[in-house]
C-alpha positions in Angstrom: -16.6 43.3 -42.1 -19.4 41.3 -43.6 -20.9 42.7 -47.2 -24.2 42.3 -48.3 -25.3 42.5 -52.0 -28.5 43.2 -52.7 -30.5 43.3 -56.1 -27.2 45.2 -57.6 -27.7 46.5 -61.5 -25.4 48.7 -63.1 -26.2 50.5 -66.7 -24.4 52.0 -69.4 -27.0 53.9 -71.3 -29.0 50.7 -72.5 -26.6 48.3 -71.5 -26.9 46.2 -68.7 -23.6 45.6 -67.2 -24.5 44.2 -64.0 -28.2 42.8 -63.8 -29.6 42.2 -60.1 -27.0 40.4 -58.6 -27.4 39.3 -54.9 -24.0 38.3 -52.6 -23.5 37.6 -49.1 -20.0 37.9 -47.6 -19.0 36.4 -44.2 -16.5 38.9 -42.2 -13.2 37.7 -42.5 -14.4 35.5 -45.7 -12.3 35.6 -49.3 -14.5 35.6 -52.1 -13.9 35.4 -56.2 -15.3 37.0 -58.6 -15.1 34.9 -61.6 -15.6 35.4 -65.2 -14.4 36.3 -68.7 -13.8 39.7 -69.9 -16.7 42.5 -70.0 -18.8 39.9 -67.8 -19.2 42.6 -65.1 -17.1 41.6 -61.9 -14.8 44.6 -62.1 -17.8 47.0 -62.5 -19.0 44.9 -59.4 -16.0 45.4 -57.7 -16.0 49.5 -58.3 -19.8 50.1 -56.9 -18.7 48.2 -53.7 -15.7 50.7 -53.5 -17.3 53.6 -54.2 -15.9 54.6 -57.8 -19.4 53.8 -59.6 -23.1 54.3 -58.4 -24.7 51.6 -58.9 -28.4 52.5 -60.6 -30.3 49.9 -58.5 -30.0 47.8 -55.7 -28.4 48.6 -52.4 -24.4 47.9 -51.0 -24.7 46.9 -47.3 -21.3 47.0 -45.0 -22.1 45.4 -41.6 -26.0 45.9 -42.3 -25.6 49.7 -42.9 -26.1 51.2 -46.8 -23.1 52.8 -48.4 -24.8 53.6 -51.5 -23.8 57.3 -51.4 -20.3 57.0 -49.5 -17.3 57.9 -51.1 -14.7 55.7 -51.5 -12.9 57.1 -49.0 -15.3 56.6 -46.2 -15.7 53.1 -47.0 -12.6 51.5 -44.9 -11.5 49.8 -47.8 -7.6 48.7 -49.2 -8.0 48.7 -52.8 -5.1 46.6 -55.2 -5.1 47.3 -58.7 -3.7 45.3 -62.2 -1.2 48.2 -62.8 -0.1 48.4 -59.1 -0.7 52.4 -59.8 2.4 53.2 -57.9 3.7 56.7 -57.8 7.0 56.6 -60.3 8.7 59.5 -59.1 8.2 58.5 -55.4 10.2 56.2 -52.9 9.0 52.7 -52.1 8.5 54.8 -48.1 6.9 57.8 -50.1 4.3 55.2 -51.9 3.2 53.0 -48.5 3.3 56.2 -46.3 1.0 57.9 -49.3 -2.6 57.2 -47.3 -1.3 58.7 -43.8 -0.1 61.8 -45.5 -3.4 62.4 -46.9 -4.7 61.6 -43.1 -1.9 64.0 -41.9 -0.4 61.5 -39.6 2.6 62.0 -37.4 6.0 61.6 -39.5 7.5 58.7 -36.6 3.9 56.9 -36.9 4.0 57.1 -40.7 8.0 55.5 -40.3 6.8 53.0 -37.9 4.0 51.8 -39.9 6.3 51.7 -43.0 8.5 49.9 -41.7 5.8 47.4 -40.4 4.0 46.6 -43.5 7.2 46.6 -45.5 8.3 43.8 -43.3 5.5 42.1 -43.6 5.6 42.2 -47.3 9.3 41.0 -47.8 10.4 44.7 -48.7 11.5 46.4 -46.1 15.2 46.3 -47.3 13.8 48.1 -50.4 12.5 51.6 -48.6 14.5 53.7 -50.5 13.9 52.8 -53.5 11.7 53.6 -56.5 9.2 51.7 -58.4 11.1 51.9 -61.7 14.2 50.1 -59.9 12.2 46.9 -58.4 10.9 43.7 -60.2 7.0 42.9 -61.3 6.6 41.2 -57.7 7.7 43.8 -55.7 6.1 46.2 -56.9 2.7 44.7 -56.6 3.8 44.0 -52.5 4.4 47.6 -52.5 0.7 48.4 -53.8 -0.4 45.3 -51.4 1.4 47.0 -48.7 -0.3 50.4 -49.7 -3.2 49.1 -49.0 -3.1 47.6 -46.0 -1.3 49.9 -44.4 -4.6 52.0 -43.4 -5.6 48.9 -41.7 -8.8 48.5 -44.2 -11.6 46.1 -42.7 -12.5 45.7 -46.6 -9.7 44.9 -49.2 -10.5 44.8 -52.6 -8.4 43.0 -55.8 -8.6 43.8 -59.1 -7.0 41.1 -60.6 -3.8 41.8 -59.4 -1.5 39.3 -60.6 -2.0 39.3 -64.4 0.7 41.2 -65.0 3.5 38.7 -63.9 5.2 35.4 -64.6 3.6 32.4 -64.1 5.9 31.3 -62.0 5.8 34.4 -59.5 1.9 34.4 -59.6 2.0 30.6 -58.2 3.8 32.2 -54.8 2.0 35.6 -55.0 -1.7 33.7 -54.8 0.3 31.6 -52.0 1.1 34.9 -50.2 -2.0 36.8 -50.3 -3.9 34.1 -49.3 -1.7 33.6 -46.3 -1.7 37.3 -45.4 -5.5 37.3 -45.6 -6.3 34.7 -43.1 -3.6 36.2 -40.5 -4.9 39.4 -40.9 -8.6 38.1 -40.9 -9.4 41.1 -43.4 -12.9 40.4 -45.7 -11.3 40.4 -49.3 -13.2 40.3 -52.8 -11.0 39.3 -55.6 -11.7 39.7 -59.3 -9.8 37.3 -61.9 -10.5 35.9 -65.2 -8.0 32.9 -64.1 -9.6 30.5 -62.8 -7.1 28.7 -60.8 -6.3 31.8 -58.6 -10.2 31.5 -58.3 -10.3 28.0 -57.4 -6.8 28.0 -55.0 -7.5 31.1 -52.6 -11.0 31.7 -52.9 -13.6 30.5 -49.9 -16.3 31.0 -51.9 -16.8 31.8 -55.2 -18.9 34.2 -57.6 -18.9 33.4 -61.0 -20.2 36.0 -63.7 -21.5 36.0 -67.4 -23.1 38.9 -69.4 -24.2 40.1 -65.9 -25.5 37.4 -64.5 -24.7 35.5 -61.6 -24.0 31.9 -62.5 -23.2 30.5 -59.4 -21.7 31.4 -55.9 -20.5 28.4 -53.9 -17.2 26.8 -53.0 -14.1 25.4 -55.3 -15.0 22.1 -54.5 -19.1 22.5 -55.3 -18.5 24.7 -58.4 -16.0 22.1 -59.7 -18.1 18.7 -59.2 -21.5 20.3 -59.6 -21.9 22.7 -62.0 -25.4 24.4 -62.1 -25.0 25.4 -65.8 -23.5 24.6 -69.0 -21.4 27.3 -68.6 -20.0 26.8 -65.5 -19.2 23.2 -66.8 -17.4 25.2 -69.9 -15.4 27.8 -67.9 -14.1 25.4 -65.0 -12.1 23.1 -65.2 -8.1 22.5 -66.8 -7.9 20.4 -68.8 -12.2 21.4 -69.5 -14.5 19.2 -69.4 -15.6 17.2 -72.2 -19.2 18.2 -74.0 -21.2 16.1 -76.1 -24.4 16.2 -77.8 -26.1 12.8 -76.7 -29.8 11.3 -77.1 -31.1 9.9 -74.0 -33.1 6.7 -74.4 -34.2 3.3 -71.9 -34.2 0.1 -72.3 -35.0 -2.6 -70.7 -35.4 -0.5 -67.3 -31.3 0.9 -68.0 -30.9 4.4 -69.5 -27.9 5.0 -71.7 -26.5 8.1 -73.5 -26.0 7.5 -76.9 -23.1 9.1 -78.9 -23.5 7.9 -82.2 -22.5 5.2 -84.8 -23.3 2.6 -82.0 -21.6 3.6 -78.9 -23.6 4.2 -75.7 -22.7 4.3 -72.2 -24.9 3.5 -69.4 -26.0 6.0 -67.0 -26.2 4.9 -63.3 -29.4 5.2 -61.2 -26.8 7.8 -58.9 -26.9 10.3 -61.3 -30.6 10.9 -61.0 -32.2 13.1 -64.2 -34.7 16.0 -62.4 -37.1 14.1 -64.4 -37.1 11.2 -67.1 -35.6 12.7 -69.9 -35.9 11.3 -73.4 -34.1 12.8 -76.4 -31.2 15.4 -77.0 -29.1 16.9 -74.2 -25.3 18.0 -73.1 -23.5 15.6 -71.6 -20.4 16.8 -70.2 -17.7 14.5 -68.1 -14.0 15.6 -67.0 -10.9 14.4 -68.7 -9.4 12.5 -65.4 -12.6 10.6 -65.3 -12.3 9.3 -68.5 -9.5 5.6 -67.8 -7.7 4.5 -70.6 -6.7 0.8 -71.1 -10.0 -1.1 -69.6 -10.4 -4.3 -70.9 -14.3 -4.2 -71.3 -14.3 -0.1 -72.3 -15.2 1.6 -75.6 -12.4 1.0 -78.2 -11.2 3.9 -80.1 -8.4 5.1 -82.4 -5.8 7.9 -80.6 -5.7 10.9 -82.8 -3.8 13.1 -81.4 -0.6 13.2 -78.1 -0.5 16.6 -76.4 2.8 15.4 -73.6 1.5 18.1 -70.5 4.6 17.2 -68.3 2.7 14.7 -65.8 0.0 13.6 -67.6 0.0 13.5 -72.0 -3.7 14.6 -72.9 -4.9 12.3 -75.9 -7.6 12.9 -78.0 -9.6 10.7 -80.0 -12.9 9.9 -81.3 -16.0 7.7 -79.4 -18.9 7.6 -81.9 -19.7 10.9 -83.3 -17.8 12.6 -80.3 -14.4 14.2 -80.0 -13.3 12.8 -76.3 -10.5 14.5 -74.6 -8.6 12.2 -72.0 -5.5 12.1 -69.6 -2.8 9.4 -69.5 0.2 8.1 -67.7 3.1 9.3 -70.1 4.4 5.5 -69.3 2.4 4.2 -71.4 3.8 6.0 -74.4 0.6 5.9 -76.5 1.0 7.3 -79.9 -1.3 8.8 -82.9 -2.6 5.5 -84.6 -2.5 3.3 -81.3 -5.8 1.7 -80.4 -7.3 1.7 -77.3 -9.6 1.4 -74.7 -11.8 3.8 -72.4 -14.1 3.5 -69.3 -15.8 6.4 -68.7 -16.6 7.2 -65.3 -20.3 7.7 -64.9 -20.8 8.4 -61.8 -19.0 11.5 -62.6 -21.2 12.5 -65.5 -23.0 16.0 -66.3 -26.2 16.4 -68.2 -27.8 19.3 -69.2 -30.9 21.2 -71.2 -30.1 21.8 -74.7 -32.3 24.9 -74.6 -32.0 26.4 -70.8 -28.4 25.1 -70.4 -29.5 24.6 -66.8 -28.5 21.4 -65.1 -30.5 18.2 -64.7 -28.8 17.1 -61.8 -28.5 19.9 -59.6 -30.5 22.5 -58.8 
């Protein structure tokens, strides 16, 4: 099913929860929709299923307006936080629950069961009840529950939040999997924004609203349209300084302060010759500790991260935030030396906190 957005606004009396966003969605494509809390992607995600009107704009499935459909005319599978299964019912009883609302046939109901449950790792678990299975397989049940209508439209609402780390790593692994061998067009809301940048094709990323961006992992990650893209993405995040801009002698260097600068290369081309105070913002990784002709600077702090330690010091008047080899067993005190990568380097508008790289 392909979804189109169009001009979407949602209010709440005079609050504007959702201001004029505009999506496409291929069929068959997974899309993210990213953001912090209260930035409007789950009130996003309830006027495409049905549960809110929106007050403007128009919700297009396959080109024809579902504005005024209710949810259940929509097609869609819908998984929620709280897997909102049905305590007192059997794990059968909860994946059979949309057929017996459709009144189908008890042996098609079993046979269906049995073939999503299958699917889902749980058809050994039939009989059971929610209160007797683990955090993972109850959320496969309420996967399973939703796809056993055979939805052409399935819809997430951050579904995973609610267990371990270490079983969310194989559940995005799963779902992911299951959606491109089922082929089904799936919009998935999470704060996280590794689920976002693992499993998503494209991605949607939210504030106060607004849509910020909607591109790939890869595009979102390396070329951040605003300074709060370049905030949000990113772990460890990206490094932010306030710089001042100035040439000389035909080279133009940032300046951080108390006499360091570093020199920006003609490949990272300004929008237009910038002179003054901006954002410069550049990632940890790019940022390569023991140069011999780098900045020098004093380690102030060791975070040890497992792979890499993160070490933190100070280059002019800026806190810089850098990754290591645990080898080299740096510690608080030690001295040391950093090249910084510009060709990996972000600027942006103090005052628009738009890009001046990208467009």
């Amino acid at each position: 099913m392909k979804v189109d957005i169009v001009n979407l606004t949602k209010k709440f009396g005079g609050i504007i929860a959702v201001d004029s966003i505009n999506l496409d969605i291929k069929d068959g494509e997974f899309v993210a929709f990213l953001g912090p809390s209260g930035c409007g992607k789950t009130t996003t995600l309830l006027m495409i299923a049905g549960i809110y009107k929106p007050t403007d704009g128009d919700i297009l499935f396959d080109g024809k307006r579902v504005n005024n459909f209710p949810p259940k005319d929509r097609d869609i599978g819908m998984v929620f936080q709280s897997y909102a299964l049905y305590p007192h019912m059997s794990v059968f009883q909860n994946l059979t629950y949309p057929l017996l609302i459709k009144k189908r046939p008890r042996e098609e109901m079993k046979k269906e069961a049995q073939r999503v449950a299958d699917m889902m790792g749980i058809g050994h678990l039939l009989k059971r009840r929610p209160g007797q299975l683990s955090g993972g397989q109850q959320q496969r049940v309420a996967l399973g529950r939703a796809l056993i209508k055979k939805p052409r439209l399935l819809l997430f609402d951050e579904p995973l939040s609610n267990l371990d780390a270490r079983l969310r790593i194989s559940m995005r692994g799963e779902i992911k999997k299951l959606q491109k061998d089922l082929g089904i067009t799936s919009i998935y809301v999470t704060h996280d924004q590794i689920e976002a940048l693992t499993m998503a094709d494209r991605i949607a990323v939210i504030k106060d609203g607004v849509l910020q961006a909607y591109t790939d992992p890869e595009d979102l990650h390396d070329r951040p349209k605003t300074l709060f893209i370049a905030e949000f993405i990113g772990n460890p995040p990206m490094n932010l300084f306030d710089v001042e801009i100035k040439s000389e002698a035909g080279r133009v260097y940032a300046n951080l302060g108390n006499g360091a600068r570093l020199a920006i290369p003609e490949s990272r081309k300004l929008k237009k010759l910038v002179e003054g105070k901006v954002k410069m913002g550049i990632r940890p990784q790019d940022i390569h500790a023991g140069s011999e002709d780098g900045i020098s600077t004093e380690i102030a702090l060791v975070e040890p991260m497992g792979r890499d330690d993160l070490i933190v010091s100070k280059v002019g008047n800026a806190e810089v935030h850098f990754l290591v080899d645990p080898i080299m067993k740096l510690r608080m005190g030690d001295r040391i030396k950093l090249r910084f990568d510009m060709e990996k380097s972000q600027f942006f508008d103090i005052k628009t906190e738009l890009s001046l790289l990208w467009d």
